[in-house]
MARDRENTOR-543485 format. One line per 10 residues: number of its first residue (from 1); for each residue x, y, z of C-alpha. Coordinates in Angstrom, 3 decimals, padded with zeros to 6 digits, always signed. Example, Ala and Ser with C-alpha at 12.3 -4.5 7.8 and 13.67 -1.06 7.14 Angstrom:
REM residues 2
1 = +012.300 -004.500 +007.800 | +013.670 -001.060 +007.140;
***
This chain:
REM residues 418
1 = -057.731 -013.045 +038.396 | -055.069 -015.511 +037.396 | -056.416 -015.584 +034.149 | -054.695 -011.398 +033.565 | -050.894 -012.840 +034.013 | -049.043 -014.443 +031.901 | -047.441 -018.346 +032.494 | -044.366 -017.798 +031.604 | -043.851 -021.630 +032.557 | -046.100 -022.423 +029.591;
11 = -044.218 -020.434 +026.837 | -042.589 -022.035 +024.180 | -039.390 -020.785 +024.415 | -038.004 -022.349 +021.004 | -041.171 -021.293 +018.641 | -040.802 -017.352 +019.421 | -037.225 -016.906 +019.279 | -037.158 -019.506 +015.982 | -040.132 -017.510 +014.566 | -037.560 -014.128 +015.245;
21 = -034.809 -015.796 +013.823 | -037.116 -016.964 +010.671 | -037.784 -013.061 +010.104 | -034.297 -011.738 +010.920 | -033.679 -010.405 +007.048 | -037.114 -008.277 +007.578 | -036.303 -006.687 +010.683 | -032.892 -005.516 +008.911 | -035.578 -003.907 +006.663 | -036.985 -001.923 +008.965;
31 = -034.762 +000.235 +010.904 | -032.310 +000.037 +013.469 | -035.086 -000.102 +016.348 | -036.882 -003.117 +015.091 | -033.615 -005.229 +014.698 | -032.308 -004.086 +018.412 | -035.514 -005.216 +019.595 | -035.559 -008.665 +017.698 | -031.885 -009.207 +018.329 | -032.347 -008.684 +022.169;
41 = -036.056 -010.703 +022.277 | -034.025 -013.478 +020.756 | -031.239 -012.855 +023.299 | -033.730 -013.276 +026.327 | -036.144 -016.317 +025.002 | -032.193 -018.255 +024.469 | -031.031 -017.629 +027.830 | -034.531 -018.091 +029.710 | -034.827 -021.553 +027.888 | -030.766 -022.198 +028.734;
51 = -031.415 -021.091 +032.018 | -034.798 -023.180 +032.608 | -033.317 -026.382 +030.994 | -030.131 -025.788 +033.269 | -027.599 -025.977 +030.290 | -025.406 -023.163 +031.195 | -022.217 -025.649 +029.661 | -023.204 -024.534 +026.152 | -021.218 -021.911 +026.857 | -017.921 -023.196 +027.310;
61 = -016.527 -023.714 +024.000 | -013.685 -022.051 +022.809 | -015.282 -019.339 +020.421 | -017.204 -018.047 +023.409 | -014.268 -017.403 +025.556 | -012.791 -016.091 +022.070 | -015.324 -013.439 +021.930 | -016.201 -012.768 +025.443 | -012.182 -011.982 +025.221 | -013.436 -009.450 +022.124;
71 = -016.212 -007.924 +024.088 | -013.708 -007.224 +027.701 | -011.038 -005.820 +024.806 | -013.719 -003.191 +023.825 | -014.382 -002.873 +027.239 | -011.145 -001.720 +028.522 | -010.927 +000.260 +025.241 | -013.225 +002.704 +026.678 | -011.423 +003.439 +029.440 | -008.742 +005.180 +026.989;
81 = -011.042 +006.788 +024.854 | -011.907 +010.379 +024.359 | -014.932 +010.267 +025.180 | -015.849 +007.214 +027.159 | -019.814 +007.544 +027.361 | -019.980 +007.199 +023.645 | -017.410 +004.075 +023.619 | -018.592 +002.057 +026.438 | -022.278 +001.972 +025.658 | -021.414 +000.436 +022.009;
91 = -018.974 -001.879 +023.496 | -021.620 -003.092 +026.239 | -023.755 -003.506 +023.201 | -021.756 -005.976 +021.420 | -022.368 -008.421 +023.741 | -026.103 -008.839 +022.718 | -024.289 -010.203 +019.487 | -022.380 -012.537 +021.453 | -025.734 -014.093 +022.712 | -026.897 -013.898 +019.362;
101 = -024.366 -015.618 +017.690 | -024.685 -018.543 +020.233 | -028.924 -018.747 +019.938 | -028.942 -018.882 +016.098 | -026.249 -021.426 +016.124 | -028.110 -023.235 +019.069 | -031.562 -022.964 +016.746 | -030.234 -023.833 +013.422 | -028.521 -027.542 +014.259 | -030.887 -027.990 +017.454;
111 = -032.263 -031.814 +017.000 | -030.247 -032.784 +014.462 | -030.608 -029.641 +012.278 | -034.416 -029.884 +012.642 | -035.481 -026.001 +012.208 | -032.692 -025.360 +009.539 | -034.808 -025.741 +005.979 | -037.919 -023.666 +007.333 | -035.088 -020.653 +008.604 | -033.094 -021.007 +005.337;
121 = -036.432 -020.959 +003.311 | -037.422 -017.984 +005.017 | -034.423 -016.145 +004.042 | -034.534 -017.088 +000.576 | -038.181 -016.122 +000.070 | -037.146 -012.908 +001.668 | -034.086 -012.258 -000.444 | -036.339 -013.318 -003.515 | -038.643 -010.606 -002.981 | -036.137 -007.591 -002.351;
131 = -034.558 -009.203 -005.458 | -038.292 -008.233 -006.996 | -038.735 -005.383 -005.646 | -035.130 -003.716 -006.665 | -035.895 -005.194 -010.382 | -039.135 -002.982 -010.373 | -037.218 -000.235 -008.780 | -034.737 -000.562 -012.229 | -037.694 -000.955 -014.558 | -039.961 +001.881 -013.259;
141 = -037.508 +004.113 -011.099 | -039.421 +003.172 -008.064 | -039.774 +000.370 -005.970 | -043.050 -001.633 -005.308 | -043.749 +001.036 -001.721 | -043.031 +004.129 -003.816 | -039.335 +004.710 -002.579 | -037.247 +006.760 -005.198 | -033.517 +007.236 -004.544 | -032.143 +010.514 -004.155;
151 = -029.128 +009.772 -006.123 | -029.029 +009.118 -009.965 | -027.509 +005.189 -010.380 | -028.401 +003.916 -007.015 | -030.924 +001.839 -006.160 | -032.471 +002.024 -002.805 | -034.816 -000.911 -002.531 | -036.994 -001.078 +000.983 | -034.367 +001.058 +002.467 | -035.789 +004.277 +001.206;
161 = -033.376 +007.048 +001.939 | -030.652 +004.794 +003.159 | -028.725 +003.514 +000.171 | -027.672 +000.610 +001.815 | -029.499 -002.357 +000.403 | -026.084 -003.663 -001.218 | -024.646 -004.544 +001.880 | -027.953 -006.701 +002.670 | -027.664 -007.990 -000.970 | -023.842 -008.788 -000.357;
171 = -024.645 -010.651 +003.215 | -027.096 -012.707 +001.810 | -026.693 -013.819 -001.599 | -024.949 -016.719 -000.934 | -027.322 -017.908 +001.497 | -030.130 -017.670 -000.577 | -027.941 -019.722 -003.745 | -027.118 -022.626 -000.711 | -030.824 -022.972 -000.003 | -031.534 -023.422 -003.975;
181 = -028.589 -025.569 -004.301 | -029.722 -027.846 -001.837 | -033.406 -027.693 -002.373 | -033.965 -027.871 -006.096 | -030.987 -030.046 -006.664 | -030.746 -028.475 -010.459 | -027.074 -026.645 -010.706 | -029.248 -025.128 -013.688 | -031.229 -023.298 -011.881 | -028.781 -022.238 -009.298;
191 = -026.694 -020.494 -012.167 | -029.795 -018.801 -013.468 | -030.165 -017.214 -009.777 | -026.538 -016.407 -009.796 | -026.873 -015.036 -013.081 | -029.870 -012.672 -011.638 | -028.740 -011.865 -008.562 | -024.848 -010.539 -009.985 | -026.880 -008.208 -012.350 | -029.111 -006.594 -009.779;
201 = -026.019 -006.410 -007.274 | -024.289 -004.617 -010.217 | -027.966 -002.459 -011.219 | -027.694 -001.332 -007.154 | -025.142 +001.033 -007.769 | -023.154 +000.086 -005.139 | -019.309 -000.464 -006.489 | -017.033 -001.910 -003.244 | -020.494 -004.410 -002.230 | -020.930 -005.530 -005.750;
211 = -016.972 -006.559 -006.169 | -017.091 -008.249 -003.059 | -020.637 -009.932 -004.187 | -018.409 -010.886 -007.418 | -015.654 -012.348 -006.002 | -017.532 -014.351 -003.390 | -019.647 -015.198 -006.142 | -016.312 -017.023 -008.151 | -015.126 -019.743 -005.759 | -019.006 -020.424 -004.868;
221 = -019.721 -021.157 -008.457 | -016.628 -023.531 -008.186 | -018.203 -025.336 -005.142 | -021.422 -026.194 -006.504 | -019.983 -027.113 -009.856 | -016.354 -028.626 -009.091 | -016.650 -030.933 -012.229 | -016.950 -028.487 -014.625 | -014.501 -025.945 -015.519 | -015.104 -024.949 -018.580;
231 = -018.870 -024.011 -017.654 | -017.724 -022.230 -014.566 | -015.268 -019.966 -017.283 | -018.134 -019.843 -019.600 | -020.039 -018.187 -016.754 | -017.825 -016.078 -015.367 | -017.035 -014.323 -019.044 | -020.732 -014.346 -019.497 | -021.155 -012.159 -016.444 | -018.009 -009.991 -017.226;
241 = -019.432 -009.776 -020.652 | -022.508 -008.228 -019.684 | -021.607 -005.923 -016.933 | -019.228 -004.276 -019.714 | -022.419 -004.083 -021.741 | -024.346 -002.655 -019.397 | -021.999 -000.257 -018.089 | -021.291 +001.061 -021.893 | -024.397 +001.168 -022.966 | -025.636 +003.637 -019.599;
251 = -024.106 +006.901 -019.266 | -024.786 +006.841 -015.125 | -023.262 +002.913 -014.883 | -020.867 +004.282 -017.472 | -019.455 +006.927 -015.033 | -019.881 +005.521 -011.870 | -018.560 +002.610 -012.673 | -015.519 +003.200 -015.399 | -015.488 +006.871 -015.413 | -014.747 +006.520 -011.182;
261 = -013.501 +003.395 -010.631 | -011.775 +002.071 -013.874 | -010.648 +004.696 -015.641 | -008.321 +006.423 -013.197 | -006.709 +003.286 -012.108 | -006.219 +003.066 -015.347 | -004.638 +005.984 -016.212 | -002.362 +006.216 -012.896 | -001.732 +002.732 -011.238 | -000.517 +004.990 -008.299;
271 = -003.062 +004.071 -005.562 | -002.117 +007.078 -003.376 | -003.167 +008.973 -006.309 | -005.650 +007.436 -006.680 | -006.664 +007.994 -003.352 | -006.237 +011.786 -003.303 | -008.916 +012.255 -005.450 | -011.630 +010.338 -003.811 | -013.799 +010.905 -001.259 | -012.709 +007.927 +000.596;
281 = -008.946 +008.681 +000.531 | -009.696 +011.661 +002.345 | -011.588 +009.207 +004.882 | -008.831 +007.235 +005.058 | -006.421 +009.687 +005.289 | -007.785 +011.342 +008.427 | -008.282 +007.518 +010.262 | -004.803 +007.013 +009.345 | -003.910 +009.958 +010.810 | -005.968 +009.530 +014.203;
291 = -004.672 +006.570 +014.582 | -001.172 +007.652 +014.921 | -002.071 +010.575 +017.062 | -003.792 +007.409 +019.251 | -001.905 +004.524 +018.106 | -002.356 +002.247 +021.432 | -005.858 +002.465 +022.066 | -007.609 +005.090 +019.338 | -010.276 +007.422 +019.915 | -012.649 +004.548 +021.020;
301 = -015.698 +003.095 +019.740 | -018.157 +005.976 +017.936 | -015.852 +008.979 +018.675 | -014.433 +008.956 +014.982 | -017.379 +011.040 +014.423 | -016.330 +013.681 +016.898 | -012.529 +013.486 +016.144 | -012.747 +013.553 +012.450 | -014.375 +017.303 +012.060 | -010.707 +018.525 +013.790;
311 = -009.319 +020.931 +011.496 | -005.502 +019.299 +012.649 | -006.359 +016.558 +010.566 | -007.180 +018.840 +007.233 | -004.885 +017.559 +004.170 | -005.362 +019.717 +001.044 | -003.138 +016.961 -000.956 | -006.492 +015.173 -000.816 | -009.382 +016.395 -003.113 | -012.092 +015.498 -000.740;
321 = -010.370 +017.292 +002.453 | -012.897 +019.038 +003.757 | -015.644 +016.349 +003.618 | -012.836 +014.172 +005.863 | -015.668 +014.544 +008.996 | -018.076 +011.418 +009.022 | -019.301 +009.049 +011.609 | -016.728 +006.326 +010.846 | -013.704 +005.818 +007.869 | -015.407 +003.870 +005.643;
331 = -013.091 +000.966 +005.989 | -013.254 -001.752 +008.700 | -009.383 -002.089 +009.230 | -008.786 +001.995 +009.160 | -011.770 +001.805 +011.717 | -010.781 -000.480 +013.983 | -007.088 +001.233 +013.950 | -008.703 +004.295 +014.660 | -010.954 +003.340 +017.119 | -009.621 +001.019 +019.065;
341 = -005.487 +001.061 +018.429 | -002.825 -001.368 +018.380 | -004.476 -003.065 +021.358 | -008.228 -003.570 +019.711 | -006.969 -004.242 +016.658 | -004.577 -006.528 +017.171 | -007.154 -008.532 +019.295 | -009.872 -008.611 +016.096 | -007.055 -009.852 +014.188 | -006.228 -013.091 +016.163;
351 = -009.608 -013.332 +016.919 | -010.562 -013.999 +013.115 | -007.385 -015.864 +011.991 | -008.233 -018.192 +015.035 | -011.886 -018.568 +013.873 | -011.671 -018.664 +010.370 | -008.073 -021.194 +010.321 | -011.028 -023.738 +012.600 | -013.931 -022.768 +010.698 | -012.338 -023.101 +007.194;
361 = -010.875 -026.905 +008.270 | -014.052 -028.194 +009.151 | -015.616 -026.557 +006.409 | -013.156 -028.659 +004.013 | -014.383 -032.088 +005.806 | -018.378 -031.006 +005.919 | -018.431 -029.376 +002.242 | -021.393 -027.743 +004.010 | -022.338 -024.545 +001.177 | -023.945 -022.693 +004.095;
371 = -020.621 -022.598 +005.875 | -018.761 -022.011 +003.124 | -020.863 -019.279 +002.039 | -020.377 -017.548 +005.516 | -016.461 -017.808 +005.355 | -016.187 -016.479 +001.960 | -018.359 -012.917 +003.483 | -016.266 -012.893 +006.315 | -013.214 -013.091 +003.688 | -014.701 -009.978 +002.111;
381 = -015.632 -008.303 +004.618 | -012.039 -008.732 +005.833 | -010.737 -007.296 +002.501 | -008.600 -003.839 +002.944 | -008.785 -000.955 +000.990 | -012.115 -001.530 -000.287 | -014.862 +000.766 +001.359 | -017.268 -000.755 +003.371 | -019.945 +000.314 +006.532 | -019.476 +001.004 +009.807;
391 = -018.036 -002.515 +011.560 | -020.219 -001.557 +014.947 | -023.535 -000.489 +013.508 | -026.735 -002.384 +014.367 | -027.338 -002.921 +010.590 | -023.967 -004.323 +009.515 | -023.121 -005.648 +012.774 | -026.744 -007.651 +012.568 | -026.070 -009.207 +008.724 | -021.811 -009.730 +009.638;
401 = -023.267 -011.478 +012.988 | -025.495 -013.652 +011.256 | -022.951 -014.806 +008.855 | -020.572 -015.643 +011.352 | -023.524 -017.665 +013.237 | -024.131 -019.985 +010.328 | -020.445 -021.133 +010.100 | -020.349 -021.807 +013.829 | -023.296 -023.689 +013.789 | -021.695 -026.151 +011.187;
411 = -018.627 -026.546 +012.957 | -018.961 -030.037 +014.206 | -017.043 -030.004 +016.845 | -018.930 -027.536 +018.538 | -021.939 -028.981 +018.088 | -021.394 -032.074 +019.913 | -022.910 -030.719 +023.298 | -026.317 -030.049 +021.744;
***
């Protein structure tokens, strides 16, 4: 009868959630489901194998308190929000990327960095092939499954209908370029990638991911080549060079790109104006204006959505008034302002000078180009005014998690109880 059950004694608790980790970029491939249910499996198979091996401890650096402080702040958020079902099931969510953080850091330098080439190569093989697939998508106008996008100048990728492969493109790249760096040993090489992967970010269509893939791109280049200035410049005007060629020699790149980003700034170098006339301004706009309706604690977590639609928030000095309503502002500082207030967003803010003052100093003493290539998204990601996804969605939660793993897992200090 025995023979039925499982023995849980005789899992191996470090070859499934290792395996999950391995696969991480594929799950972010397939849905927001797939990557709760890989995020959480990894959750449990960490904790059971803390709990079973009695190390409990692991938890008492300084980052963990950091964020646990994060997670209560979202916490008591929802107590002010207005409506506090919506807020306080997200912010009891973000603590599954709190354990997450903690069991890819815990996976990636366990036994001396043991599991980190197979994990990394994973990733890279993974990032190589939606690299593939997105150049057959710009070739034949379709990727390898079949998957068209609906609009003209976008690519979608494995996405499909969600034209939102950039940000994977933008939370990865560098990751991919460390593991080449480190495994072929040919700078070479590594430029060619570069090279390739700055066009097809640039071919995806999408214009705030591909500028923050660009200037990421810039002081990475540096790093791997720190002896050679005048081939780093070379590069660079290379790349400028034919993204200007591309973009004037394709009417669709040609308006998306100059026509609606470069042209009208310019033509008026007055952002507001700027602003008026976009889409996002009128985004922007209406967070702006929430959050001084709200300015201690916001609306709270997911209720931008609801808030948004009000017609007291209408402007008709911006172009794109009435398409103001939207699940979230389409700008991570305007969101958390929004959202969560003076109080949240003060708290993030601390939070990630805090992290990225330690991160960035050990970073200078381990030269590590994983962890650099971590900070520099983070440092993106961080960037205001330019667009970017929601801040508390599984997808872009998942790939800014990740990133923000991989630098704590080469923070030295923190690794000493392992």
């Amino acid at each position: 009868m025995n023979k039925f059950f499982i023995n849980f004694n005789n899992l191996n608790y470090q070859f499934f959630p290792i395996l999950l980790i391995m696969f991480l970029p594929v799950t972010l491939l397939l849905g927001s489901a797939i990557i709760n249910i890989s995020v959480v499996l990894i959750d449990i198979f960490f904790l059971i194998n803390f709990i079973k091996n009695k190390k409990i401890n692991y938890f008492s650096g300084s980052i963990f308190y950091a964020l646990l402080i994060l997670w209560f702040s979202l916490i008591a958020n929802s107590l002010f929000s207005t409506n506090f079902e919506n807020s306080i099931i997200r912010a009891l969510g973000f603590f599954r990327f709190i354990i997450l953080i903690f069991a890819i850091k815990y996976y990636i330098s366990i036994k001396n960095f043991k599991y980190k080439e197979i994990i990394f190569k994973i990733w890279f093989i993974v990032f190589c092939i939606v690299s593939i697939d997105l150049l057959f998508e710009i070739i034949f106008g379709f990727n390898t499954l079949g998957y068209q996008s609906h609009i003209f100048g976008r690519l979608s990728g494995f996405l499909n209908q969600e034209l939102k492969i950039g940000n994977f493109y933008f939370g990865f790249i560098l990751l991919a370029l460390s593991f080449s760096y480190y495994k072929f040993k040919n700078i070479s090489f590594t430029y060619i990638l570069l090279l390739i992967f700055l066009v097809i970010s640039f071919l995806i269509g999408e214009r705030s991911n591909f500028i923050k893939v660009f200037l990421i791109s810039i002081p990475f280049l540096f790093f791997i080549n720190k002896k050679s200035l005048f081939k780093n410049m070379i590069f660079v005007s290379t790349i400028l060079l034919l993204i200007v060629t591309i973009i004037f020699s394709n009417n669709s790149y040609k308006e998306r790109f100059y026509g609606m980003l470069i042209k009208p700034i310019i033509n008026d170098l007055n952002t507001s104006s700027i602003l008026r006339n976009s889409i996002y301004g009128a985004h922007y706009d209406t967070a702006f204006k929430i959050f001084k309706k709200n300015i201690s604690f916001g609306v709270g977590l997911k209720n931008f959505r609801h808030e948004s639609k009000k017609n007291e928030y209408k402007n008709n000095e911006f172009l794109f008034t009435e398409w103001r309503h939207t699940t979230h502002p389409h700008q991570l500082h305007l969101e958390l302002l929004s959202e969560t207030g003076l109080f949240g967003y003060t708290i993030f803010i601390i939070f990630f000078i805090y992290f990225l003052t330690h991160s960035i100093k050990w970073q200078l003493q381990n030269k590590n180009a994983y962890q650099l290539s971590g900070i520099l998204f983070l440092l993106a990601s961080l960037l205001p005014l330019l667009p970017s996804g929601s801040f508390f969605t599984t997808y872009g939660a998942t790939i800014f998690w990740i990133n923000f793993s991989i630098i704590e897992a080469f923070n030295k200090q923190s690794n000493k109880q392992l």
